[in-house]
N, C-alpha and C positions, 0 to 999 in steps of 0.2 A: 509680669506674665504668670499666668493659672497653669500647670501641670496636672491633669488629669490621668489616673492610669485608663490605659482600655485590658479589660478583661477578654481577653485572648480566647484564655483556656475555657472561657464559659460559651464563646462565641454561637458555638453551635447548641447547647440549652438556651439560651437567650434569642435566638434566633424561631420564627415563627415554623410552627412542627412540619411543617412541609414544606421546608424549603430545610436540604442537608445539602452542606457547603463540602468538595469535595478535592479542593487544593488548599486549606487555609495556611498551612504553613508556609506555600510556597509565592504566598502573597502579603501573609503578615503575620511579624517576629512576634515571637509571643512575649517579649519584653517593651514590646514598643506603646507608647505613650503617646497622647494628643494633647495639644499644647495650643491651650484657648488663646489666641496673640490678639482678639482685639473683642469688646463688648459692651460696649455702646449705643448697638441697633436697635430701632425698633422694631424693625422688620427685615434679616438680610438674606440675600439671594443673589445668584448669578453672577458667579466669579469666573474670572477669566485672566490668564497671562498677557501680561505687557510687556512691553519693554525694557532690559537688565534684569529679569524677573518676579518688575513689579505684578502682584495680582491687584486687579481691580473688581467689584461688587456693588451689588447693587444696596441701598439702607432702603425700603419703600415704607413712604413717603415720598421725598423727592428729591435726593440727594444717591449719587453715585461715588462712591467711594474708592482709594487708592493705600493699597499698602507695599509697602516696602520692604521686603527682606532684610537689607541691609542697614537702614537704620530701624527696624521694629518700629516705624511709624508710622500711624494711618491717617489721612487726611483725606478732606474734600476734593473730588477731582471736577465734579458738574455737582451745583448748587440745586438748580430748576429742572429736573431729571427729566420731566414729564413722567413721575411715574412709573420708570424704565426697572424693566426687571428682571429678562436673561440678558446674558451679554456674550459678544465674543471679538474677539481680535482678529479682524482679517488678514489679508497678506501683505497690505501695504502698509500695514501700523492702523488702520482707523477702528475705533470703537464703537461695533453695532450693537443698535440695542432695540429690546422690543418694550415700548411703554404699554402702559397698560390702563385699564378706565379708572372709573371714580375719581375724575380729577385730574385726571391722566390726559395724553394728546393721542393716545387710541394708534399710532401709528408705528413702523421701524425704522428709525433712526441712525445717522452717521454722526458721528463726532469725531474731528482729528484732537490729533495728542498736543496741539496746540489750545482746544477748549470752541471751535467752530460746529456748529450741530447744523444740521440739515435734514429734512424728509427724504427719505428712499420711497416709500409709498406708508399712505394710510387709506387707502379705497381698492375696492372689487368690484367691478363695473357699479360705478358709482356709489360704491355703498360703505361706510364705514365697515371698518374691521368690530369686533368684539373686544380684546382684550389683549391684542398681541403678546406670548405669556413668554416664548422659549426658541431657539433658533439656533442651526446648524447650517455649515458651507461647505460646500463639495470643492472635488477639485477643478472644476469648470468656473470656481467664481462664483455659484449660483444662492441662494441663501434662500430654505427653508424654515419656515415658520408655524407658529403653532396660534390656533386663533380662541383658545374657551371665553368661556365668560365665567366668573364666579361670584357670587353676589348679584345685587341686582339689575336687571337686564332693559329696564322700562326704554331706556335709549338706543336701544340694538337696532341695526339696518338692517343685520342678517340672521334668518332662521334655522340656520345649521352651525354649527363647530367643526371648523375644520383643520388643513393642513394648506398652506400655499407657498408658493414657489417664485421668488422674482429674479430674473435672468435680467439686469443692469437693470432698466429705468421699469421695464415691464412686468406685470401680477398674474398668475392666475392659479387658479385649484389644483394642487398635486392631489386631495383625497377629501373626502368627507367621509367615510365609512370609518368612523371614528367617536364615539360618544363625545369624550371631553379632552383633547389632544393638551398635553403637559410639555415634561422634558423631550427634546430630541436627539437626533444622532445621525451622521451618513459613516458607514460602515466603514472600512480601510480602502477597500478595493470600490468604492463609490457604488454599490452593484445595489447594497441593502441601506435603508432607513428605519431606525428603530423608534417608535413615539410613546410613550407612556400616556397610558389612556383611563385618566386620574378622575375621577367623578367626585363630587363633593357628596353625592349621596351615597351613606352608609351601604346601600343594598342597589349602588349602579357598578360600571366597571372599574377594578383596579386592575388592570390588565399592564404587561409592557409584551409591545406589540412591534410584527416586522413587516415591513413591506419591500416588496422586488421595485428597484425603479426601473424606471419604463426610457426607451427609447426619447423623449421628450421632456424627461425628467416625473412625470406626474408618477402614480407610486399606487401599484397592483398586488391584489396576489395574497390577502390582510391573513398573517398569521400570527397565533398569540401562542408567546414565548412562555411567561411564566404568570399563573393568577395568583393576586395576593389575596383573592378573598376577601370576601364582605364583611364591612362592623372592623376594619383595617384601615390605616391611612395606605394610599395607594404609591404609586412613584412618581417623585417627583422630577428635580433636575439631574441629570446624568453626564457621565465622560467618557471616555474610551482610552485605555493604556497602549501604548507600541504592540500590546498583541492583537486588537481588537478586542478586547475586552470590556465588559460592559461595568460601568461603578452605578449601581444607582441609588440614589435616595431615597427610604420610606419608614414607615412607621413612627411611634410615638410613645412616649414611657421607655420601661425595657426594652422593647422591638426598634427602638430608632436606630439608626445603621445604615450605612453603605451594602448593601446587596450587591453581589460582584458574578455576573455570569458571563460564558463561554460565548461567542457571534452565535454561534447555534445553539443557548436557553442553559445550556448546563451551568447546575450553580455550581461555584467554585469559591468564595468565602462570602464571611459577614462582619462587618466590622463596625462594634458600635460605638455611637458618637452622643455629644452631645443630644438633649431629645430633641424632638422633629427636624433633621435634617432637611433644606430645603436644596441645595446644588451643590455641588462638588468640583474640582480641575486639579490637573496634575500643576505642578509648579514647574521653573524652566531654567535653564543654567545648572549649577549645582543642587538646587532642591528640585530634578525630573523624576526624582525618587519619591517625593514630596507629595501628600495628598492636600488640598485646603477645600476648609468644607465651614457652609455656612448652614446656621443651625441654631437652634432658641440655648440660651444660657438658663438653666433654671432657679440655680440659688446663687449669688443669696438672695437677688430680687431679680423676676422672669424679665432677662432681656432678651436679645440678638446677638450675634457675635459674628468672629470667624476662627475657628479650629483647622489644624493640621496635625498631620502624624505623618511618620516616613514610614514606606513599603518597600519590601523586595521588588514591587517592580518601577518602571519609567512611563511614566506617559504619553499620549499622542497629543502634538497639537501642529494646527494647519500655521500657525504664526510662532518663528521662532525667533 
C-alpha cells in the first residue's frame, strides 16, 4: 500500500479562491494521510458500505468491485456490471446500482450479496432512460436517481436530463429543472435533496443544487447552494456525515478534493485527494471515521484507484 501525505495546511490556498473552508480543523487533523489501498482501475466510482465494513465500487467498464478492510483485499464482486456506476446499500443488504450507456443495460439495478441481479426499472413511460449515473434512498424505501447522458447520445428516448424517483416497482419525474443531474443526496430529516448539476461543457453549469421534496416525493423549490464556476471540473459523487454534511467531489490537478459544506451551502473544509476525485462514503464498524474515495491515480502510470483518510468526523449511512 501507497501513503500519500494530504497537505492540510495548504488546504485553503489550494482550494479554488472562492470557496473559503471555515471548519477545517474540526473535520480534518492536519497530520492525516490518505492511504491509496487499491489501483488497478480503469475507471472507479461509486463506493458504498457493505457488510462487516466491506466497501464495494464500481471499476467502469464492467466490473464491480469489493474490498475489504480486513484483509486489504480487493476483488471481484459482479464480473458483467452492466456498466454500473453509483452504488448503494439498501436496508435489507441489496446492492443498487445505476448502469449506465455505451454498452451498458441503461437501467437500476438490484443485486443480492449472493451475486442475483435483477431490473428495478429501466423505462419512463416507455422510453429508455439516458444513462442512470448516481442515486440516493430516503427513508420511505424510495430510491432517487439521476439520469445525464455524457457522451454520445444518438440512442436517447428521452429529450431532457432529469431526476426520477421509484417508489417499489413504479417510475416517475421527481424534476427536470436540472441541466446535467450527477451526484445525489436525501438530506437527514428526508425534507431536502441535494443533486450536483455537473455539465460536461466548460461554459454550462457546475452548480450543487437543493431542492424541497414535495408531498409525493417529486422535488421543488431549485436552489443553488454553491457555483463552482466555468473552465472548472464541477461535482461529482457525494455523501453526507451524521451531521448532514455534505462531502463532495470536484475538480482536477491541484483543485481535486473533497469540498465539505454545511445542509445550508456553508463551506466548511477541502480536502485534497488524489486528482479528479469521482465519489466518496464514509466507511462503517470501526473505520465510521474513515473517508474512501475513488479517484484517478496519476503516477506512476494514470490509473484508477481507491483512497481513504480518517476525519474527526463519522458518517451517515441508511445500511448499517
Amino acid at each position: 500500500m501507497r501513503i500519500f501525505s494530504i497537505l492540510i495546511a495548504g488546504a485553503v490556498t489550494l482550494a479554488a479562491a472562492d470557496f473559503k473552508p471555515t471548519a477545517q480543523d474540526s473535520i480534518v487533523a492536519k497530520e492525516a494521510k490518505a492511504e491509496l489501498v487499491w489501483a488497478a482501475g480503469s475507471f472507479t466510482e461509486g463506493p458504498t458500505l457493505g457488510p462487516k465494513g466491506v466497501i464495494f465500487f464500481s471499476d467502469i467498464g464492467m466490473r464491480t468491485m469489493r474490498f475489504d478492510p480486513a484483509s486489504g483485499k480487493t476483488t471481484v464482486f459482479r464480473e458483467l456490471s452492466g456498466k454500473a456506476n453509483g452504488l448503494m446499500m439498501d436496508r435489507k443488504g441489496n446492492l443498487i446500482a445505476c448502469e449506465g450507456a455505451h454498452g451498458g443495460d441503461r437501467r437500476v439495478s438490484l443485486t443480492t450479496l449472493k451475486g442475483k441481479t435483477r431490473t428495478i426499472v429501466d423505462r419512463w413511460q416507455g422510453k429508455r432512460f439516458n444513462s442512470p449515473n448516481d442515486l440516493a434512498i430516503d427513508a420511505k424505501n424510495r430510491i432517487y436517481f439521476t439520469d445525464p447522458r455524457y457522451g454520445g447520445g444518438d440512442d436517447r428516448d428521452l429529450d431532457f436530463e432529469g431526476v426520477f424517483l421509484i417508489t417499489g416497482k413504479k417510475v416517475k419525474l421527481a424534476t427536470k429543472k436540472i441541466s446535467r443531474p450527477n451526484g445525489i443526496l436525501v438530506s437527514l430529516n428526508g425534507k431536502k435533496v441535494y443533486v450536483a448539476d455537473n455539465h460536461s461543457d466548460a461554459k454550462g453549469n457546475h452548480h450543487l443544487v437543493q431542492f424541497d421534496v414535495q408531498q409525493d416525493g417529486t422535488l421543488a423549490n431549485k436552489k443553488i447552494l454553491f457555483d463552482i464556476g466555468p473552465d472548472r471540473r464541477g461535482i461529482d459523487g457525494m455523501t453526507l456525515d451524521e451531521n448532514g454534511n455534505i462531502y463532495a467531489t470536484a475538480g482536477r490537478g491541484e483543485l481535486s478534493g473533497i469540498y465539505v459544506f454545511s445542509p445550508t451551502g456553508k463551506q466548511l473544509a477541502m480536502i485534497p485527494t488524489g486528482d479528479s476525485p469521482t465519489n466518496c462514503v464514509f466507511g462503517g464498524g470501526k473505520e465510521k471515521g474513515v473517508l474512501y474515495i475513488t479517484a484517478r491515480v496519476p503516477k506512476p502510470l494514470i490509473r484508477w484507484g481507491l483512497y481513504r483518510i480518517p476525519l474527526k468526523v463519522k458518517g451517515h449511512h441508511i445500511y448499517e
